[in-house]
ROZA-481085 format. One record per residue: x, y, z of N, C-alpha, C in turn; residue number from 1; residue in one letter. Coordinates in Angstrom, 2 decimals. Example, Ala and Ser with C-alpha at 12.3 -4.5 7.8 and 13.67 -1.06 7.14 Angstrom:
+---------+---------+---------+---------+---------+---------+---------+---------+---------+-----+---+
|    n_c1 |    n_c2 |    n_c3 |   ca_c1 |   ca_c2 |   ca_c3 |    c_c1 |    c_c2 |    c_c3 |   k | r |
+---------+---------+---------+---------+---------+---------+---------+---------+---------+-----+---+
|   13.19 |   -5.69 |    7.80 |   12.30 |   -4.50 |    7.80 |   13.20 |   -3.30 |    7.80 |   1 | A |
|   12.85 |   -2.25 |    7.08 |   13.67 |   -1.06 |    7.14 |   12.90 |    0.03 |    7.87 |   2 | S |
+---------+---------+---------+---------+---------+---------+---------+---------+---------+-----+---+
***
This chain:
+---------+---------+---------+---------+---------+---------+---------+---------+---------+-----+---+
|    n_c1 |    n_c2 |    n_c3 |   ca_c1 |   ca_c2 |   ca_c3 |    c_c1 |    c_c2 |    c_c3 |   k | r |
+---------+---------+---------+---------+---------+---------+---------+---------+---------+-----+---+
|   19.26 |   -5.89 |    0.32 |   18.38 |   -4.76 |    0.14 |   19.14 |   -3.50 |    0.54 |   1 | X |
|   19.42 |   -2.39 |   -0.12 |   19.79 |   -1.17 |    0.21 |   18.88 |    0.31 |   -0.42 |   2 | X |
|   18.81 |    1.05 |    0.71 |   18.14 |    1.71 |    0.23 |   18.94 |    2.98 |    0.01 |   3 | X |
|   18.25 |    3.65 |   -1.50 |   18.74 |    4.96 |   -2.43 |   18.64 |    5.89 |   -1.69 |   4 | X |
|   20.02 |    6.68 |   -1.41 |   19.88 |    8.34 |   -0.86 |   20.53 |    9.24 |   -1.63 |   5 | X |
|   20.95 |    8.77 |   -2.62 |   21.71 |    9.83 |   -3.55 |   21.15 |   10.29 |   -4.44 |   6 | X |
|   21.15 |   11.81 |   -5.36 |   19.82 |   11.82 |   -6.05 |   20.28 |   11.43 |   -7.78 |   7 | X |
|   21.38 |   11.18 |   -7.64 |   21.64 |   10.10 |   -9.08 |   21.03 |    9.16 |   -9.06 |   8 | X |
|   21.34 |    8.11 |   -8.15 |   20.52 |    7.28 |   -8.01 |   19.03 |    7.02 |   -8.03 |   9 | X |
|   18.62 |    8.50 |   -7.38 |   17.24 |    8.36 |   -7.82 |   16.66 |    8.80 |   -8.70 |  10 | X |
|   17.23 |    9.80 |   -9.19 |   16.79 |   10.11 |  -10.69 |   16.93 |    8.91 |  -11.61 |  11 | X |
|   17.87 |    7.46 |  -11.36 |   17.88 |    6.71 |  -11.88 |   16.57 |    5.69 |  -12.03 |  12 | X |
|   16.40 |    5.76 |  -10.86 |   14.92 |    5.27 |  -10.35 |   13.44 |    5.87 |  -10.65 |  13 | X |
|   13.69 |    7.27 |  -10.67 |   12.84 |    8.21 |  -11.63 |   12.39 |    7.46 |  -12.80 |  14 | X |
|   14.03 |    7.55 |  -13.92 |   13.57 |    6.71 |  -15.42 |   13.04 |    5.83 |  -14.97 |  15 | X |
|   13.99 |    5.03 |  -14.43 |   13.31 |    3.42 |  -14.55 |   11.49 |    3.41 |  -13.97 |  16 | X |
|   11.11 |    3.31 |  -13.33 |    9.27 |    4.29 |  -12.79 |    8.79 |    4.54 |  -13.74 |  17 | X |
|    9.42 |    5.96 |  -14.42 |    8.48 |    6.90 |  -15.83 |    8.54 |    5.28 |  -17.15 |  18 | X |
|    9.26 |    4.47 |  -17.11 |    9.68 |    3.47 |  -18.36 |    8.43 |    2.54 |  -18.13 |  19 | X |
|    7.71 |    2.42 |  -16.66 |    6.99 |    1.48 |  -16.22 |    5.30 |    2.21 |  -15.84 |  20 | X |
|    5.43 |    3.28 |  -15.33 |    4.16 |    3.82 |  -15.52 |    4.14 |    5.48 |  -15.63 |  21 | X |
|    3.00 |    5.79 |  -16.16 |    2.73 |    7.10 |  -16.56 |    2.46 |    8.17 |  -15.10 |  22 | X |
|    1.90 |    7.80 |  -14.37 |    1.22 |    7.90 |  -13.20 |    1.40 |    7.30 |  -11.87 |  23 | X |
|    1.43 |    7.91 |  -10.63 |    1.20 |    6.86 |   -9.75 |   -0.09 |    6.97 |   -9.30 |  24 | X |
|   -1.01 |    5.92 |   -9.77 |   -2.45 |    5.89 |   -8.98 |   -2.92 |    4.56 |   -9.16 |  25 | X |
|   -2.95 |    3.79 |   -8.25 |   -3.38 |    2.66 |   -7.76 |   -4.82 |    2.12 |   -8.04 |  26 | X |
|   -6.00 |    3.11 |   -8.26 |   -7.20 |    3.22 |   -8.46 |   -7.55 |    3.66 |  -10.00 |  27 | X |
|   -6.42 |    3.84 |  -10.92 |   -6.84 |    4.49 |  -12.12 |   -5.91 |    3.21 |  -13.04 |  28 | X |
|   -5.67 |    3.92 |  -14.37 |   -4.76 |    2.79 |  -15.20 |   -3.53 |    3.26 |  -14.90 |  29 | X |
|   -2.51 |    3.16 |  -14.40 |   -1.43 |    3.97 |  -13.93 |   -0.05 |    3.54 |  -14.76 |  30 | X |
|   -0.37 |    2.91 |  -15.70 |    1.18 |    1.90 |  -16.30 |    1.14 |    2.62 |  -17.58 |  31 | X |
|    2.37 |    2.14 |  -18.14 |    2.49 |    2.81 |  -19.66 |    1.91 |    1.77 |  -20.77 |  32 | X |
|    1.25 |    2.23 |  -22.15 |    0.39 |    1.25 |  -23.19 |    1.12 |   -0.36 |  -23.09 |  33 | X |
|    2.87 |   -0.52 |  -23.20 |    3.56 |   -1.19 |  -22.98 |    3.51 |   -2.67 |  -22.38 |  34 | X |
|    3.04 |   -1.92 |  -21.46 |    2.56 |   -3.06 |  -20.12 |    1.52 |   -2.83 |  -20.32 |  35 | X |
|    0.31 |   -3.52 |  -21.40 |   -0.52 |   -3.89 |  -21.82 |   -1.23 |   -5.35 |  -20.81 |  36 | X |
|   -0.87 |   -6.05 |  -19.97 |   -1.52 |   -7.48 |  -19.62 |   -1.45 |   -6.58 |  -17.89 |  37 | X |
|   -2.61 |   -6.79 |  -17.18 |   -3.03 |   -6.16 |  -15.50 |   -3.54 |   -7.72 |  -15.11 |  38 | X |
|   -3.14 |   -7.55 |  -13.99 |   -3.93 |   -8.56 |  -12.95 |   -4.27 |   -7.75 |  -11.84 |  39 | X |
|   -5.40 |   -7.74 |  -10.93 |   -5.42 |   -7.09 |  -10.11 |   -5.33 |   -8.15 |   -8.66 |  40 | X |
|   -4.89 |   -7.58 |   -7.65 |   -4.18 |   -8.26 |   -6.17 |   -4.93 |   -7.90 |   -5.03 |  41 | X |
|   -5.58 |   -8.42 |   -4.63 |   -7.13 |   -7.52 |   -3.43 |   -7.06 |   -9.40 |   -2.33 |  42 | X |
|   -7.19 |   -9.41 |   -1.21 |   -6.26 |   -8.29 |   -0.49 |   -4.54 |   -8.50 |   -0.56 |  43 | X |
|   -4.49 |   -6.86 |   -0.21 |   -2.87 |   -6.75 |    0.41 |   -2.76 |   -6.85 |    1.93 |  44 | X |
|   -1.74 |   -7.01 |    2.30 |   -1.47 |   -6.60 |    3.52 |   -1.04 |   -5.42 |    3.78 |  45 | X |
|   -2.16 |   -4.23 |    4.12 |   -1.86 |   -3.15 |    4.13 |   -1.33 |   -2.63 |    2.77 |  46 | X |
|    0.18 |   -1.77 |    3.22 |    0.70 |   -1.37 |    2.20 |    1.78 |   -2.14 |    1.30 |  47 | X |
|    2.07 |   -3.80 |    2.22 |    2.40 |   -4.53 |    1.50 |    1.72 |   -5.62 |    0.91 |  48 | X |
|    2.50 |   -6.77 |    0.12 |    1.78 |   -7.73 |   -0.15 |    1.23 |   -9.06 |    0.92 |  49 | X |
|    0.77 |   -9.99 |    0.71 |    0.65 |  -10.61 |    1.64 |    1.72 |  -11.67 |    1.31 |  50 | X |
|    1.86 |  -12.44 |    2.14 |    2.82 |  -13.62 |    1.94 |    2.90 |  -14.33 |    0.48 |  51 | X |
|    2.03 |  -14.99 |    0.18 |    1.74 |  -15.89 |   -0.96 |    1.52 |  -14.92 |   -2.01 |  52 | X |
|    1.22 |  -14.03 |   -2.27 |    1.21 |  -12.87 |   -3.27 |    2.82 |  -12.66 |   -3.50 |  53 | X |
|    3.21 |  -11.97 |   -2.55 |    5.25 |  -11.87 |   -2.72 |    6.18 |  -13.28 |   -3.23 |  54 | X |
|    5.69 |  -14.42 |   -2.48 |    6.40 |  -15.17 |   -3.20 |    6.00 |  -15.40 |   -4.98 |  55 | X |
|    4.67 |  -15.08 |   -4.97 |    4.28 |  -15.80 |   -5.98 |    5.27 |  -14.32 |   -7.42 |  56 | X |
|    4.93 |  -13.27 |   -6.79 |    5.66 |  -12.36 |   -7.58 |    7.62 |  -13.00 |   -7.53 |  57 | X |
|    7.93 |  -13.25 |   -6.77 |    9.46 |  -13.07 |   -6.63 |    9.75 |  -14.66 |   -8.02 |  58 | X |
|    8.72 |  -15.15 |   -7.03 |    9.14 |  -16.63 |   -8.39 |    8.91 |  -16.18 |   -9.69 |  59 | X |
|    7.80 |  -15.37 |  -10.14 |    7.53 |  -14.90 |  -11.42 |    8.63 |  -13.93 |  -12.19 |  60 | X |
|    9.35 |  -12.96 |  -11.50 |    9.97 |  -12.34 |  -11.81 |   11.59 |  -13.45 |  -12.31 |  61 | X |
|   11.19 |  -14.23 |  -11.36 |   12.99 |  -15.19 |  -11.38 |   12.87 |  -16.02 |  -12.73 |  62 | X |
|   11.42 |  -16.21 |  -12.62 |   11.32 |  -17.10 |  -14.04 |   11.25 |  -16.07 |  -15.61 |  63 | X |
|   11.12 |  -14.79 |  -15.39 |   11.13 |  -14.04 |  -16.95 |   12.44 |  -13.43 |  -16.56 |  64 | X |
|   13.56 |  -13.78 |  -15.68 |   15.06 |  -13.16 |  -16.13 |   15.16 |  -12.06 |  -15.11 |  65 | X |
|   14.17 |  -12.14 |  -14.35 |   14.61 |  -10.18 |  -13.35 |   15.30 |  -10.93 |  -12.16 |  66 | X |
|   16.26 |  -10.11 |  -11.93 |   17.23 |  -10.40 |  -10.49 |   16.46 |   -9.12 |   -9.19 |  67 | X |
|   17.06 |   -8.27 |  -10.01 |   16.66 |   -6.88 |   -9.23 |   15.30 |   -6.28 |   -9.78 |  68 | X |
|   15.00 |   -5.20 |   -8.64 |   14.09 |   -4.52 |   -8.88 |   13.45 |   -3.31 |   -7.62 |  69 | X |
|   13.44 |   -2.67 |   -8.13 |   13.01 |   -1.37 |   -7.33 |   11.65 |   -1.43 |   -6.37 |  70 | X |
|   12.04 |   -0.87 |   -4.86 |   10.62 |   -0.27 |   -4.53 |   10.73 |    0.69 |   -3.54 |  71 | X |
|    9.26 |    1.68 |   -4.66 |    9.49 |    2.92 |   -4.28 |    8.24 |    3.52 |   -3.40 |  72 | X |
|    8.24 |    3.79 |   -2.46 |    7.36 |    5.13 |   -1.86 |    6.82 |    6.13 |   -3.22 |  73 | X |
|    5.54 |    5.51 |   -4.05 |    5.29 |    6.38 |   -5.33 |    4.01 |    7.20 |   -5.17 |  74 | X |
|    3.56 |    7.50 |   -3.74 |    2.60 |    8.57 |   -3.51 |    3.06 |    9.89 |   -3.55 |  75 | X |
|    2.71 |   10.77 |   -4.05 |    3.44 |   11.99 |   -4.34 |    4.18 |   12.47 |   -5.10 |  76 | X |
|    5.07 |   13.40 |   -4.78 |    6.06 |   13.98 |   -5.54 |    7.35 |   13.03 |   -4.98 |  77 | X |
|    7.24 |   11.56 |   -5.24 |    8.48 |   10.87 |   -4.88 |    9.84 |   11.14 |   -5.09 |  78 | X |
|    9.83 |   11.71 |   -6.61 |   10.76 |   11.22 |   -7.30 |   11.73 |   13.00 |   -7.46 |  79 | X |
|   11.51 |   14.01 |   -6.18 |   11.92 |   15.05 |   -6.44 |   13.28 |   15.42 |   -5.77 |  80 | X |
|   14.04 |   15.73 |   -7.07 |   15.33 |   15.54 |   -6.50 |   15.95 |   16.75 |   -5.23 |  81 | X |
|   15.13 |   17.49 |   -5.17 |   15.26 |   18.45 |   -4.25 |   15.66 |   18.07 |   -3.12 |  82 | X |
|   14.77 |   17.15 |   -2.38 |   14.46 |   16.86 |   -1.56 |   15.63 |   16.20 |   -0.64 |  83 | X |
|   15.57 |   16.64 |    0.86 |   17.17 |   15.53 |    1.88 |   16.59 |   13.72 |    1.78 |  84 | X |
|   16.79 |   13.29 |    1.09 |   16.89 |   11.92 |    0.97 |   17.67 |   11.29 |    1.95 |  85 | X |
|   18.29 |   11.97 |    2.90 |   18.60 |   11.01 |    3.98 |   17.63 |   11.34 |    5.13 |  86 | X |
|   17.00 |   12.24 |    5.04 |   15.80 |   12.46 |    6.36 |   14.62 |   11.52 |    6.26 |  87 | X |
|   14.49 |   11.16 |    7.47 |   13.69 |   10.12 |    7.60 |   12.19 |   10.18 |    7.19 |  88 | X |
|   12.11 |   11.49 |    6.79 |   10.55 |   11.68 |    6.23 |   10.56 |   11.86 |    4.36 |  89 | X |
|   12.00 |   11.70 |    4.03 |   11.78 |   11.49 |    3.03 |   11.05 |   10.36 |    1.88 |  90 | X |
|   10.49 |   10.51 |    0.95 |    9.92 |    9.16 |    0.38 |   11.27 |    8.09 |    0.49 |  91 | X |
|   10.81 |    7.02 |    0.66 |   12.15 |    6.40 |    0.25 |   11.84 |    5.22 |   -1.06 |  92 | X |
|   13.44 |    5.13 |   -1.17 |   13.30 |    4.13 |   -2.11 |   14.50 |    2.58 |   -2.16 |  93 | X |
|   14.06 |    1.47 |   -2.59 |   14.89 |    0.59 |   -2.09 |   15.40 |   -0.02 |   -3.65 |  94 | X |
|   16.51 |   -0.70 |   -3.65 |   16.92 |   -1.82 |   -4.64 |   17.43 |   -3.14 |   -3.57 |  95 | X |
|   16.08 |   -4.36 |   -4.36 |   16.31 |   -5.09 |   -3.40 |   16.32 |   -6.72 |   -5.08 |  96 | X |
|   16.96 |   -7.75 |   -4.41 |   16.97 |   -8.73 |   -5.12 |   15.11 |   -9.84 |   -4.92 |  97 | X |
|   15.38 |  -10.44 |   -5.81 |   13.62 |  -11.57 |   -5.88 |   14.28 |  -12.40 |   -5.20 |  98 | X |
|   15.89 |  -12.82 |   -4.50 |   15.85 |  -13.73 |   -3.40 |   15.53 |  -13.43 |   -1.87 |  99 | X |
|   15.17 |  -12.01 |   -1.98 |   14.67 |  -11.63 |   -0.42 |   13.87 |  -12.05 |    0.11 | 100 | X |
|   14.05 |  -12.13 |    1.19 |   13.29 |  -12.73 |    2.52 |   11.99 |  -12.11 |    2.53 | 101 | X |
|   10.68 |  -12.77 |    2.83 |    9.49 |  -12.01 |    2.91 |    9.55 |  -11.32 |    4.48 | 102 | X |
|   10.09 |  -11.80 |    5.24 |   10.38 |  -10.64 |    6.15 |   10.98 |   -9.82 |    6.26 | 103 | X |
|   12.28 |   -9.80 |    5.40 |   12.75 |   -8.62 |    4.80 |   12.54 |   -7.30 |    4.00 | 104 | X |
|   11.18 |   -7.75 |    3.03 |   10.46 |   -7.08 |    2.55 |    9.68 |   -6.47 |    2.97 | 105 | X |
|    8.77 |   -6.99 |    4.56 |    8.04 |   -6.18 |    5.40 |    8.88 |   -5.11 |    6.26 | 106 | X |
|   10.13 |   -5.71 |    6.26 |   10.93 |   -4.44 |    7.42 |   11.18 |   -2.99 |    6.57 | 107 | X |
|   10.99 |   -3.12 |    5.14 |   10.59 |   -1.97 |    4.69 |    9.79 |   -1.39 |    5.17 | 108 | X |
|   10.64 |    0.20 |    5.51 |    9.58 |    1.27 |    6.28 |    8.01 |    2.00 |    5.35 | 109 | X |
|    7.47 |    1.45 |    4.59 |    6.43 |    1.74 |    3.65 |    5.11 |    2.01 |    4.35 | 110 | X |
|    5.03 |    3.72 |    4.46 |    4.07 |    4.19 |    4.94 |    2.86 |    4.97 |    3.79 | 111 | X |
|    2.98 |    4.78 |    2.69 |    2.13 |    5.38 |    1.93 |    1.63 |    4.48 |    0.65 | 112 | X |
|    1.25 |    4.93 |   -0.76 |    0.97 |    3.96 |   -1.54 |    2.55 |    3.84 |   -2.04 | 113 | X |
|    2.90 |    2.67 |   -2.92 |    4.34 |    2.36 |   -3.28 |    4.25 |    1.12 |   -4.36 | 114 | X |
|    5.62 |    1.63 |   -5.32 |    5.61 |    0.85 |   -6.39 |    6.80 |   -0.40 |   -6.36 | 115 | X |
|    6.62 |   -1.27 |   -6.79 |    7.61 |   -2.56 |   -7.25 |    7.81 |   -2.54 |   -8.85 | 116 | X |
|    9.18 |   -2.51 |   -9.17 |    9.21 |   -2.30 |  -10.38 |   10.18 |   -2.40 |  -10.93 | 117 | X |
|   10.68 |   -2.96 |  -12.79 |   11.49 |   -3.54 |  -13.00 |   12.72 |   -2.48 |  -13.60 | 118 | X |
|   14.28 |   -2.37 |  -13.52 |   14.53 |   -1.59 |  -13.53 |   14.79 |   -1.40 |  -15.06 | 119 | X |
|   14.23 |   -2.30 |  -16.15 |   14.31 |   -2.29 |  -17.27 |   13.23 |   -1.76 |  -17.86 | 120 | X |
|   11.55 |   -1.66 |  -16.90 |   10.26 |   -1.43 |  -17.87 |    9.98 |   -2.38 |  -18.05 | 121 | X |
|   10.18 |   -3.78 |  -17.75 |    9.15 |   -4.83 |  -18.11 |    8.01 |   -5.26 |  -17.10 | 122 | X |
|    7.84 |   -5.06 |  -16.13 |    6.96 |   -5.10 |  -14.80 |    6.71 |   -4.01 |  -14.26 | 123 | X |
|    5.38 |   -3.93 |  -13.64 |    5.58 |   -2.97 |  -12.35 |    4.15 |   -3.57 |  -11.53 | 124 | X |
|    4.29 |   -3.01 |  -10.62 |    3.20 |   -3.26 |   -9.29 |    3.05 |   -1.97 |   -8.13 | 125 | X |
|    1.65 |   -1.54 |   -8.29 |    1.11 |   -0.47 |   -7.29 |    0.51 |   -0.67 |   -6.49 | 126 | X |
|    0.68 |   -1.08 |   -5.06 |   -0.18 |   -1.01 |   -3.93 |   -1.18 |    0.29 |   -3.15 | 127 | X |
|   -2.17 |   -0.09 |   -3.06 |   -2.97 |    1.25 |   -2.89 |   -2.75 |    1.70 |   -1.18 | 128 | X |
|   -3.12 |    2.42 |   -0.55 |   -3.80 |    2.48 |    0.44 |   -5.40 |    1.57 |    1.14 | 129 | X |
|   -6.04 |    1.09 |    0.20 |   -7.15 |    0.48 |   -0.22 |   -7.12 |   -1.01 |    0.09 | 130 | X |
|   -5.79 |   -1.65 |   -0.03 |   -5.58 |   -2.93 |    0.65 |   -5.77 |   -3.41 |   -1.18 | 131 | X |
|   -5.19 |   -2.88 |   -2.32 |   -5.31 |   -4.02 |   -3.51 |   -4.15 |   -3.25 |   -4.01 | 132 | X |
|   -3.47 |   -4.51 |   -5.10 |   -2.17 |   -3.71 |   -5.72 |   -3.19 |   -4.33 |   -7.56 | 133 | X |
|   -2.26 |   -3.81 |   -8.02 |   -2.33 |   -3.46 |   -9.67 |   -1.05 |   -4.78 |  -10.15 | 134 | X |
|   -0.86 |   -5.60 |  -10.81 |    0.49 |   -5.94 |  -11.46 |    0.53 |   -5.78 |  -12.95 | 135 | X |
|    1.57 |   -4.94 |  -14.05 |    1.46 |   -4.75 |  -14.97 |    2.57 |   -5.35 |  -15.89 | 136 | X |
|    2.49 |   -5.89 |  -17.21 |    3.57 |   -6.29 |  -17.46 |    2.99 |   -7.00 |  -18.96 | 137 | X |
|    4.46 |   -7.83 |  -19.46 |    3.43 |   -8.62 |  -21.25 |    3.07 |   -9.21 |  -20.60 | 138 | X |
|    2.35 |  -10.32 |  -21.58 |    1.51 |  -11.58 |  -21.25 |    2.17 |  -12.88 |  -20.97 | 139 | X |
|    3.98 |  -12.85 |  -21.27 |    4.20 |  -14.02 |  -20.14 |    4.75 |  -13.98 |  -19.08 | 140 | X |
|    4.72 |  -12.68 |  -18.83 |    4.75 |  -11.86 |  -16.97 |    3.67 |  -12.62 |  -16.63 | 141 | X |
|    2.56 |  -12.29 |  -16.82 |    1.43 |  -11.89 |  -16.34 |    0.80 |  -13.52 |  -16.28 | 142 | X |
|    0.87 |  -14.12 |  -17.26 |    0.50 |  -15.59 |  -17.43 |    1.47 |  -16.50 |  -16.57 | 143 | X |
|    2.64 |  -15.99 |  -16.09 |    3.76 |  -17.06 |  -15.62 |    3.16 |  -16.40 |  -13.88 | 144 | X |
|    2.95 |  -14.81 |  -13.74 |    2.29 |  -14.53 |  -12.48 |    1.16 |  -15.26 |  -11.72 | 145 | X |
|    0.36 |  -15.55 |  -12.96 |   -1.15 |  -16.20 |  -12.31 |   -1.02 |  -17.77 |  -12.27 | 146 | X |
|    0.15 |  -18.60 |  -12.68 |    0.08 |  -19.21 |  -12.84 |    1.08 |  -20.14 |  -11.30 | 147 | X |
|    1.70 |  -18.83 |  -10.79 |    2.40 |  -18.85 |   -9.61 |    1.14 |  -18.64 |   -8.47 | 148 | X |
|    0.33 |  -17.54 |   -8.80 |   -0.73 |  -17.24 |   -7.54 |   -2.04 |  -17.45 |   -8.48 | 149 | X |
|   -2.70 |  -18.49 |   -7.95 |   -3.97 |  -18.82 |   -8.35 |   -5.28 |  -18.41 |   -8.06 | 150 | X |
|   -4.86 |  -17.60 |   -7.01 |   -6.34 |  -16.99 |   -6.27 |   -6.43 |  -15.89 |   -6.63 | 151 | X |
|   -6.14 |  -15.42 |   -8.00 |   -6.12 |  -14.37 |   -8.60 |   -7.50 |  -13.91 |   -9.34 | 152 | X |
|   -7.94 |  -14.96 |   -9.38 |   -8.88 |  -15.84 |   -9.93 |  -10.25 |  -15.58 |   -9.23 | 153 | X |
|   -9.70 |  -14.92 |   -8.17 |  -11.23 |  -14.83 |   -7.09 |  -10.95 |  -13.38 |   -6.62 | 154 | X |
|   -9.51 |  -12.92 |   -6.56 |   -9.73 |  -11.46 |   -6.19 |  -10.31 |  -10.50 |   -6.49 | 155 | X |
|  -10.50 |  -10.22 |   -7.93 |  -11.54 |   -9.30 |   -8.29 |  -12.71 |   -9.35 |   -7.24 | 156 | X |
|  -13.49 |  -10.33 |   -7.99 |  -14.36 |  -10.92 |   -7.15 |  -14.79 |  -10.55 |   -6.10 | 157 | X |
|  -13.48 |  -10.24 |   -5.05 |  -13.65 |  -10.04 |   -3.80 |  -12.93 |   -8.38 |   -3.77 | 158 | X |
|  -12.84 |   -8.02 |   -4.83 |  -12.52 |   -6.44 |   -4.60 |  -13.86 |   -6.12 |   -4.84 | 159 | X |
|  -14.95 |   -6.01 |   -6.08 |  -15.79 |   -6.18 |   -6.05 |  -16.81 |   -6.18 |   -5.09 | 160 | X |
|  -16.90 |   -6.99 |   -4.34 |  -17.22 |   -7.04 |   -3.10 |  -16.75 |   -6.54 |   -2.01 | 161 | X |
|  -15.69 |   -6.15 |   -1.40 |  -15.66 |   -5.67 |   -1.08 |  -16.26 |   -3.88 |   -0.86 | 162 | X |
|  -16.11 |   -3.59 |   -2.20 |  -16.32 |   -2.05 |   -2.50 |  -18.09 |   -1.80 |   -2.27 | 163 | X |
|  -18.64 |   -2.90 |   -3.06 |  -20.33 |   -3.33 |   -2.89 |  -20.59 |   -3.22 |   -1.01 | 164 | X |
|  -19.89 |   -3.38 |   -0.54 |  -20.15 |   -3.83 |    0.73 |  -20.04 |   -2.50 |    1.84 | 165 | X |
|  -18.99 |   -1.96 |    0.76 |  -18.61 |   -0.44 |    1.80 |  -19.48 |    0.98 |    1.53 | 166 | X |
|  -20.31 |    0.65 |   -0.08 |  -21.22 |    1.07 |   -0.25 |  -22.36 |    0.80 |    0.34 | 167 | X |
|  -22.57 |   -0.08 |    0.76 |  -23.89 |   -0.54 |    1.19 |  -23.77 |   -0.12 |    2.92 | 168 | X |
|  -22.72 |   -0.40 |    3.30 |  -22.56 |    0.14 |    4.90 |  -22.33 |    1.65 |    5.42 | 169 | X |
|  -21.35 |    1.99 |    4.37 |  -20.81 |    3.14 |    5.01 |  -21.35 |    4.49 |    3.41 | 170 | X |
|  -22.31 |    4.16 |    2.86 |  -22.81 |    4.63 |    1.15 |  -21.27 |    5.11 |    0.57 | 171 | X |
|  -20.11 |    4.46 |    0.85 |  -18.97 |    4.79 |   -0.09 |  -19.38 |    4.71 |   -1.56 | 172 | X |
|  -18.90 |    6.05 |   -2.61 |  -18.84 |    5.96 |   -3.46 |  -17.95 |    5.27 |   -4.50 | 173 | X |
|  -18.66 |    4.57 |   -5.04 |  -17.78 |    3.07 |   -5.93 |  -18.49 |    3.70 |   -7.28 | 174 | X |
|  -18.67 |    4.74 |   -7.95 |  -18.84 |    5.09 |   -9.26 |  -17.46 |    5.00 |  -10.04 | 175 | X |
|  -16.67 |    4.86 |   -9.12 |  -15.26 |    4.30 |  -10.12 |  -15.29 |    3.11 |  -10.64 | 176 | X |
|  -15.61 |    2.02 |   -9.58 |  -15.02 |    0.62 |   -9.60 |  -15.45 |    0.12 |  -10.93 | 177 | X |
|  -16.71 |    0.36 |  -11.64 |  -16.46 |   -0.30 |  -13.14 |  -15.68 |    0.08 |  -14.13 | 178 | X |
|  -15.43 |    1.45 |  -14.10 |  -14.11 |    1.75 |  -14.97 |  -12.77 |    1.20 |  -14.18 | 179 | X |
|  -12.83 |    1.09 |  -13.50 |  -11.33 |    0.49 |  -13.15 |  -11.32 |   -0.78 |  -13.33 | 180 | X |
|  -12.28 |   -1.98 |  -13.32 |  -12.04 |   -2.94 |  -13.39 |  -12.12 |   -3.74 |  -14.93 | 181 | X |
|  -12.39 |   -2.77 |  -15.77 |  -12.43 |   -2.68 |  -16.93 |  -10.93 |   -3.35 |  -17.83 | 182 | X |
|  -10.22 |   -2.53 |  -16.83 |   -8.43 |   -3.17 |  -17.37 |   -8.00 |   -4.50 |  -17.15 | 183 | X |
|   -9.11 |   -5.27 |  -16.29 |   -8.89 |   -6.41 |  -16.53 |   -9.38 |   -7.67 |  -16.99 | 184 | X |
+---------+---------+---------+---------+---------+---------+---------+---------+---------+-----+---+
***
């Protein structure tokens, strides 16, 4: 795993991002027409995945041909090359391999929402703040994904519920959640 401080590099990472989604928003459709097939991932761990979610992605990715793949700090103006990319408050961004360690992947410093993503445009993945990620990609991404993590199957479900629940306790507004869940 090494992480990008040069701004070639990240402008490289820029394309590769803009090739994979239009947007960064975790709560909206955020991917390009392309990546047409969504699964949605509820819960995360925090701002990462949880255990069995990461492996189940790293095996999926190993099985459609991806070695590498990007992850980026994609809340904000991430991708601005202005910016001292070696200061520690900068967004950061990593290139890391699908044989990494899931504790390796948590020692990523990831304090905001953040993307996983392929450096070709064939995948991507948005974790919210919200505790759910997005995975986008064709249909034998996405079919070889669910077929790695099975409880995919119940997450909605329990995003769903969840959101029902935070309305009902705290009257959070969930006038989104049927358009968003629409994409899947």
């Amino acid at each position: 795993m090494e992480r990008v401080q040069k701004a070639d590099d990240i402008s490289r990472l820029k394309e590769a991002f803009q090739r994979v989604c239009k947007k960064s928003d975790p709560f909206g459709n955020p991917f390009q027409e392309t990546l047409s097939e969504k699964v949605l991932i509820f819960p995360t761990n925090g701002y990462y995945l949880q255990e069995n979610q990461f492996h189940a992605l790293m095996k999926t990715i190993e099985q459609v041909g991806q070695g590498t793949f990007f992850v980026s700090e994609s809340e904000g103006d991430s991708f601005n090359l202005s910016q001292d990319f070696h200061s520690e408050l900068a967004p950061q961004h990593w290139i890391a391999e699908n044989t990494i360690a899931y504790e390796d992947y948590q020692s990523i410093p990831l304090v905001v929402e953040n993307s996983l993503y392929s450096p070709q445009g064939e995948w991507g993945l948005q974790i919210s703040h919200e505790n759910h990620a997005v995975l986008a990609g064709n249909s034998i991404l996405i079919d070889t994904f669910k077929e790695a993590y099975p409880e995919w199957k119940e997450d909605k479900e329990k995003f769903l519920q969840y959101w029902v629940g935070a309305n009902k306790e705290f009257s959070t507004d969930i006038s989104w959640v049927h358009d968003f869940l629409k994409q899947f």
